[in-house]
C-alpha positions as CSV (number, residue, x, y, z in Angstrom):
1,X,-132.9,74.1,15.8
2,X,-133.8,73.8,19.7
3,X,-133.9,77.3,21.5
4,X,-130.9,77.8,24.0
5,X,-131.4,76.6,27.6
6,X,-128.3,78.2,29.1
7,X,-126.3,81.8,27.7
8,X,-124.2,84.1,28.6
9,X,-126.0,86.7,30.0
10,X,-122.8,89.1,31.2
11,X,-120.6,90.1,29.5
12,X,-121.6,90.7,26.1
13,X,-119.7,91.7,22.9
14,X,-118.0,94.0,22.6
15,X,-117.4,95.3,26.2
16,X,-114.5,96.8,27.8
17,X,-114.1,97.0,31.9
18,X,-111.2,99.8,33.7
19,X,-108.0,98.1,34.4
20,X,-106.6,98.5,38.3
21,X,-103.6,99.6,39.5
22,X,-102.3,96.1,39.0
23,X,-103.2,96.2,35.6
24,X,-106.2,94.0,36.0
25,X,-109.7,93.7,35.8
26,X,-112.9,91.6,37.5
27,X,-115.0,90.8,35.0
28,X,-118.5,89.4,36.3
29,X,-120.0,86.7,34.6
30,X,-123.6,85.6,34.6
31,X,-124.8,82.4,32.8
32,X,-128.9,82.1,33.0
33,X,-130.4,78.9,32.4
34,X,-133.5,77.1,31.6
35,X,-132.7,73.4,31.9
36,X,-131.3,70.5,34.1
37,X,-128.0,71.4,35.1
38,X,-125.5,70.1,37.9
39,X,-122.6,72.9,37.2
40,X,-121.7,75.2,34.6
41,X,-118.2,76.2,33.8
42,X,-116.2,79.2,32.4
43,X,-112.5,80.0,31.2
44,X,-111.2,83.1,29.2
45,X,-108.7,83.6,26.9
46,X,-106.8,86.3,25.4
47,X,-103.1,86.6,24.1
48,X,-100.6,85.0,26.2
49,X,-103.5,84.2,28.9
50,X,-105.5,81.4,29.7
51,X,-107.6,80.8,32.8
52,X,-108.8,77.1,34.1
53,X,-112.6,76.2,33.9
54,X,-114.2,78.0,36.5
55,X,-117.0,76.6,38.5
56,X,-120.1,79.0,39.1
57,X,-122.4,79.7,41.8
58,X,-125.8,77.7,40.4
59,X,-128.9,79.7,42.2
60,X,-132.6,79.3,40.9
61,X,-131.8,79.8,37.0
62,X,-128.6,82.1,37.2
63,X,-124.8,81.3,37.9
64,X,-122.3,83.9,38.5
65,X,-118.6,83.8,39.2
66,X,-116.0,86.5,39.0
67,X,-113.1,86.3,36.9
68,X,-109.4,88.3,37.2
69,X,-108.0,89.1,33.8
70,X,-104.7,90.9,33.2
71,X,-104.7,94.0,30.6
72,X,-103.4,92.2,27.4
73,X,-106.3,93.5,25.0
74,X,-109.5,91.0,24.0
75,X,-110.8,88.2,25.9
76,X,-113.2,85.1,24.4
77,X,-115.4,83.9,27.4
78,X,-116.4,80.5,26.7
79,X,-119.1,78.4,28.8
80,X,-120.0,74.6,29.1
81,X,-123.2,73.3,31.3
82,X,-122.8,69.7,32.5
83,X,-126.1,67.4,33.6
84,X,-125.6,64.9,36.6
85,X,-123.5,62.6,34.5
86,X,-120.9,65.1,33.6
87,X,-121.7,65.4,30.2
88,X,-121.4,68.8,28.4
89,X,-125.3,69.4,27.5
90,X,-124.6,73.3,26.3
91,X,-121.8,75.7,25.6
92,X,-121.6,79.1,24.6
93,X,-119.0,82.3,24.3
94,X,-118.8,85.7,24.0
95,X,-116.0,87.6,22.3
96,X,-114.2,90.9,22.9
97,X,-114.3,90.9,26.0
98,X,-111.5,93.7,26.5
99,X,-109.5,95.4,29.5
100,X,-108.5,98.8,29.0
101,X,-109.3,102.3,29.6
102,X,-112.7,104.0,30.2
103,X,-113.3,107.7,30.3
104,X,-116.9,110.2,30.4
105,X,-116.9,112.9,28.8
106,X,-118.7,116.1,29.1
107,X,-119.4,119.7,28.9
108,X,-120.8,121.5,26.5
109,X,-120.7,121.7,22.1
110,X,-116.9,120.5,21.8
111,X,-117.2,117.5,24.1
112,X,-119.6,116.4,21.8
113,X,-120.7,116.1,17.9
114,X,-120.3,120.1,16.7
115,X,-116.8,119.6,14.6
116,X,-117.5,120.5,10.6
117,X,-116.4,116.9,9.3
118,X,-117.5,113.7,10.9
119,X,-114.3,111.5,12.4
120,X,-113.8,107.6,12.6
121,X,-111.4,105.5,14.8
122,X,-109.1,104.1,12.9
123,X,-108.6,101.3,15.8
124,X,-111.5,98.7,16.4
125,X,-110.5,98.5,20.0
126,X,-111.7,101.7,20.4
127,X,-115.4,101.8,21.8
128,X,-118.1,104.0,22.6
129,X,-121.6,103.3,24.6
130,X,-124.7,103.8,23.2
131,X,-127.2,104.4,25.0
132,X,-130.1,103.9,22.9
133,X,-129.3,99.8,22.5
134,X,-127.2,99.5,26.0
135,X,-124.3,98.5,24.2
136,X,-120.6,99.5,23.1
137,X,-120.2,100.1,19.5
138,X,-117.1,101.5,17.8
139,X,-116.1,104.9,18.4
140,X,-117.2,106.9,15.0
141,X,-119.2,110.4,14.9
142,X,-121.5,111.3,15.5
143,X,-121.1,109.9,19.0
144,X,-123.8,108.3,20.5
145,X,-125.7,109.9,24.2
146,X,-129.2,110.1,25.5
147,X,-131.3,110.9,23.9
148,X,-132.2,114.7,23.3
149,X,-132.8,117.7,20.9
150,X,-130.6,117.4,18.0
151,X,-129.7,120.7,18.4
152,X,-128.3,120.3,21.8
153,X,-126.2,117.0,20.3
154,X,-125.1,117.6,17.5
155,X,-124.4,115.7,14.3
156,X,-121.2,116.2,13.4
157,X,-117.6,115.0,14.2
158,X,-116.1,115.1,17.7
159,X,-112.7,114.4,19.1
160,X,-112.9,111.6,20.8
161,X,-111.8,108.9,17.7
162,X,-108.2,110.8,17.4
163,X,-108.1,110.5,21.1
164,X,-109.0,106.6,21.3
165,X,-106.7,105.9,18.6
166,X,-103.5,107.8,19.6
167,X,-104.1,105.7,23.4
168,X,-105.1,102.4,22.1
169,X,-102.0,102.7,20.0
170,X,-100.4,104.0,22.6
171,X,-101.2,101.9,25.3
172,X,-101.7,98.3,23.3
173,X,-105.2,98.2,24.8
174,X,-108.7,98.7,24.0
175,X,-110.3,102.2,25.2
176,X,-114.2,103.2,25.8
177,X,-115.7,106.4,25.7
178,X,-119.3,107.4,28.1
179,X,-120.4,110.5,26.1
180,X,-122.3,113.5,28.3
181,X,-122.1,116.7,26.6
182,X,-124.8,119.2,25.7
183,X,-124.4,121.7,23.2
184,X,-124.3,125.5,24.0
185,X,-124.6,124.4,27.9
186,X,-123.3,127.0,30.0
187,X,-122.1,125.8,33.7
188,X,-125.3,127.1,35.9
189,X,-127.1,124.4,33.2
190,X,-125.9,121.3,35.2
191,X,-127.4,122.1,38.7
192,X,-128.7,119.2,40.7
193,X,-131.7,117.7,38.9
194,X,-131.5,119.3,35.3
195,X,-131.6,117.1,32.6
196,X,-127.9,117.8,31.8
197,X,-126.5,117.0,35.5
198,X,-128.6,113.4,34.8
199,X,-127.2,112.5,31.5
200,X,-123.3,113.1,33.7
201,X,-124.6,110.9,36.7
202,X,-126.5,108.0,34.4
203,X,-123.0,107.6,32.7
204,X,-121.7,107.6,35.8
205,X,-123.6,105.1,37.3
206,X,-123.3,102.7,34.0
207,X,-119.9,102.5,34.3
208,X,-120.0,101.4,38.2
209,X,-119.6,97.8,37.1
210,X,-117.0,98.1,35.1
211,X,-115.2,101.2,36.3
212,X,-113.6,104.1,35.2
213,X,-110.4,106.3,34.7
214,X,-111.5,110.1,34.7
215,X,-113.7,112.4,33.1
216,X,-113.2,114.5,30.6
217,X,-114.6,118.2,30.9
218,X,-114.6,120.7,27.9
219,X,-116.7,123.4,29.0
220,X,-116.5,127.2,29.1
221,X,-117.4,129.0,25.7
222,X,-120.9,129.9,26.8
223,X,-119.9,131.2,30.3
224,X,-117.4,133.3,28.8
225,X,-120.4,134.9,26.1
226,X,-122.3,135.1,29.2
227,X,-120.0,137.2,31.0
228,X,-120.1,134.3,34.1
229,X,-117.4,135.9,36.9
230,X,-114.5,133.8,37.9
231,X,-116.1,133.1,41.4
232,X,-119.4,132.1,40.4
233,X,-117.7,129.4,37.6
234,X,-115.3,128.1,40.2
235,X,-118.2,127.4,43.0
236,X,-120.4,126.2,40.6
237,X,-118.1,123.5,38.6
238,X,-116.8,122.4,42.1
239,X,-120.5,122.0,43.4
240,X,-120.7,119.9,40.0
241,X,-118.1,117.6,40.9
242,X,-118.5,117.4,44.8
243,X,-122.4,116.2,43.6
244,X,-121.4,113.7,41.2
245,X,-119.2,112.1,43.2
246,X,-122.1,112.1,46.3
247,X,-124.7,111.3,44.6
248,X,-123.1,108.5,42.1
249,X,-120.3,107.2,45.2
250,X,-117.3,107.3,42.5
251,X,-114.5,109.2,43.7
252,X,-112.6,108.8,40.2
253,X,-110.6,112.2,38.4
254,X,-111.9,115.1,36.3
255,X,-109.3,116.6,33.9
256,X,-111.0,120.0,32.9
257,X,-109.7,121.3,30.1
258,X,-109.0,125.4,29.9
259,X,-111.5,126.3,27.8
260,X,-113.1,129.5,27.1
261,X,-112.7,130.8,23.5
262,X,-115.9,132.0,21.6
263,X,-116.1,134.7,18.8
264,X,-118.2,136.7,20.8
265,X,-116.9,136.6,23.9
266,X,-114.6,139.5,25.4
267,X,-111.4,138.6,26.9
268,X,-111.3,139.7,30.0
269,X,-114.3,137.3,30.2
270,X,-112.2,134.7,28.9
271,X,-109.9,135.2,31.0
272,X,-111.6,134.6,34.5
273,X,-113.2,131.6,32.9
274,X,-109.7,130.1,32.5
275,X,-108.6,131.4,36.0
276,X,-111.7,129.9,37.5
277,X,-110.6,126.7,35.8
278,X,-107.5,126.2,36.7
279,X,-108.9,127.5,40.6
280,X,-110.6,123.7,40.4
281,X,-108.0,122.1,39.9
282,X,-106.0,120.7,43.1
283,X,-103.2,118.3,41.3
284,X,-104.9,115.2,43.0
285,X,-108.3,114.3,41.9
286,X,-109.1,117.7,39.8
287,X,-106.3,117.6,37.7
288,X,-105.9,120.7,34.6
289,X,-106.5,119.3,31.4
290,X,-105.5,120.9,27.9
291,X,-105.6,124.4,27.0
292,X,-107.6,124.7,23.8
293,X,-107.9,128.1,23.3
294,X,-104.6,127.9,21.9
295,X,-106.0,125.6,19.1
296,X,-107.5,128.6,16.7
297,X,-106.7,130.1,13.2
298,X,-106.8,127.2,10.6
299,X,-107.9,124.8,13.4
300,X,-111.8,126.6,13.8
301,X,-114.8,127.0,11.4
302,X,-114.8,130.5,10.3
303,X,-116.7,132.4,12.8
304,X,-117.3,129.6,15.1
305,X,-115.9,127.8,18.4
306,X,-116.2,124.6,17.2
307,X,-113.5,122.9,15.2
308,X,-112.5,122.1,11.4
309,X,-111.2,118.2,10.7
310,X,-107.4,119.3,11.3
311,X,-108.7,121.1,14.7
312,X,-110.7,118.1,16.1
313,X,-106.9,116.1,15.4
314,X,-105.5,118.9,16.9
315,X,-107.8,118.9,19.5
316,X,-107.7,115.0,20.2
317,X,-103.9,114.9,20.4
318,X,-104.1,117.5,23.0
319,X,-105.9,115.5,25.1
320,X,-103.8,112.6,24.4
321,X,-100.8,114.2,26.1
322,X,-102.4,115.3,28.6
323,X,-103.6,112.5,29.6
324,X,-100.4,110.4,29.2
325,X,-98.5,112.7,31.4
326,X,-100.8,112.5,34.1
327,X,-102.1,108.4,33.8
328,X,-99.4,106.4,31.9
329,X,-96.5,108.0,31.8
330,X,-94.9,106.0,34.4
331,X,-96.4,102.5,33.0
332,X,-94.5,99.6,32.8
């Protein structure tokens, strides 16, 4: 078999990209190639949609083009090179090619891959990126981040495949999932240039291609052990998000959940964490997410703030209606 002269270089499969306000996505396409060519071509379909063939921008080696695709789930990319006498010398595709949802998460232990049981999505349009191969893989536990101590990542179940399900079910569209989190992480721990405040901006800047709809914050416990005073937790997760937005240029949501429960923490201490919370939040681009410190009894491990199996559902579906009431509730 001869070696390819001319792929698809972007996007590959599986991918998913943020949908716009009109429902839509561009999707960039690069084709590199090795041969004789005099024009290389592209079309995508998905259900109900079909583009024409596309011509591409030929430049020493690489042609690009940028395609507009409507949110109606997965999209095959096919390709065709032509030589001087129009004849198709190559073609090539990608699959699953998807417009959707996209969200980071973040914070600290149950953000990430603390819960007792691991967790599967039950939906294979439901993604998350691994960093370790630069791809999207499906969304089961223990999710995938930079790399790090085990100790700090966990290797156990997380919320995040009830979450993708209950939206891509939802929402008839594939979802994606940037994980951040750092167990035990206390908020002073993501100061500009820590390890931890890195792992937030390099998902960040991953996603500038292909956008995304908010982050996810689910942090608090350790503050709250730490006896961390309302004003100190509310200038320092601002600073958090005023930095990430400077230093990455994305000016997209956080939905901070109120978070603070911990076996060894008092509650009065508890109680300015939550305050200093909801103090962030200014219903526009800092929006209040779930309140999980009302997810206890049955729902924890004995003795623990992280979660059992029917408190990481629990959990997940929280976020879920959250997140519908403040993104989608008003969706065509």
């Amino acid at each position: 078999m001869q070696p390819r002269c001319t792929i698809i270089n972007k996007p590959l499969s599986p991918c998913i990209y943020q949908r716009n306000n009109e429902n839509k996505a561009i999707i960039p396409i690069e084709i590199i190639y090795t041969r004789p060519v005099v024009a290389i071509k592209v079309k995508a379909t998905g259900k109900d949609v079909e583009t024409p063939w596309i011509n591409l921008e030929l430049y020493y080696g690489r042609g690009t083009v940028k395609i507009e695709l409507p949110c109606t789930g997965w999209y095959k990319v096919r390709m065709k090179a032509f030589d001087e006498d129009e004849n198709v010398v190559e073609e090539d595709f990608v699959e699953n090619i998807g417009v959707g949802e996209i969200f980071i998460t973040g914070g600290q232990s149950n953000s990430l891959n603390f819960g007792e049981v691991l967790t599967e999505s039950d939906d294979n349009r439901v993604l998350s990126w691994n960093t370790q191969i630069n791809q999207w893989i499906k969304c089961n536990d223990p999710q995938p981040c930079e790399i790090g101590p085990e100790v700090d990542m966990g290797n156990g179940g997380s919320i995040w495949p009830t979450l993708g399900s209950a939206l891509a079910k939802e929402l008839d569209m594939p979802i994606g999932f940037l994980a951040t989190g750092w167990g035990g992480a206390g908020i002073k721990e993501f100061g500009e240039g820590t390890i931890k405040y890195e792992r937030i901006i390099n998902a960040l800047n991953t996603i500038k291609e292909n956008g995304a709809r908010a982050v996810l914050w689910h942090q608090g416990e350790t503050d709250a052990v730490n006896k961390t005073t309302r004003e100190e937790y509310e200038v320092l997760l601002k600073s958090l998000i005023y930095r990430s937005r400077r230093d990455t240029g994305l000016n997209i949501p956080w939905v901070i959940a109120n978070a603070s429960y911990h076996p060894k923490a008092e509650n009065i201490d508890k109680k300015a964490i939550l305050e200093a919370q909801r103090n962030c939040c200014n219903d526009k681009d800092v929006l209040l997410g779930p309140n999980t410190d009302n997810i206890l009894g049955d729902n924890r491990i004995n003795n623990s703030a992280h979660f059992n199996l029917k408190g990481l559902k629990a959990h997940g579906i929280s976020w879920f209606e959250i997140l519908v009431k403040y993104f989608f509730a008003n969706r065509e």
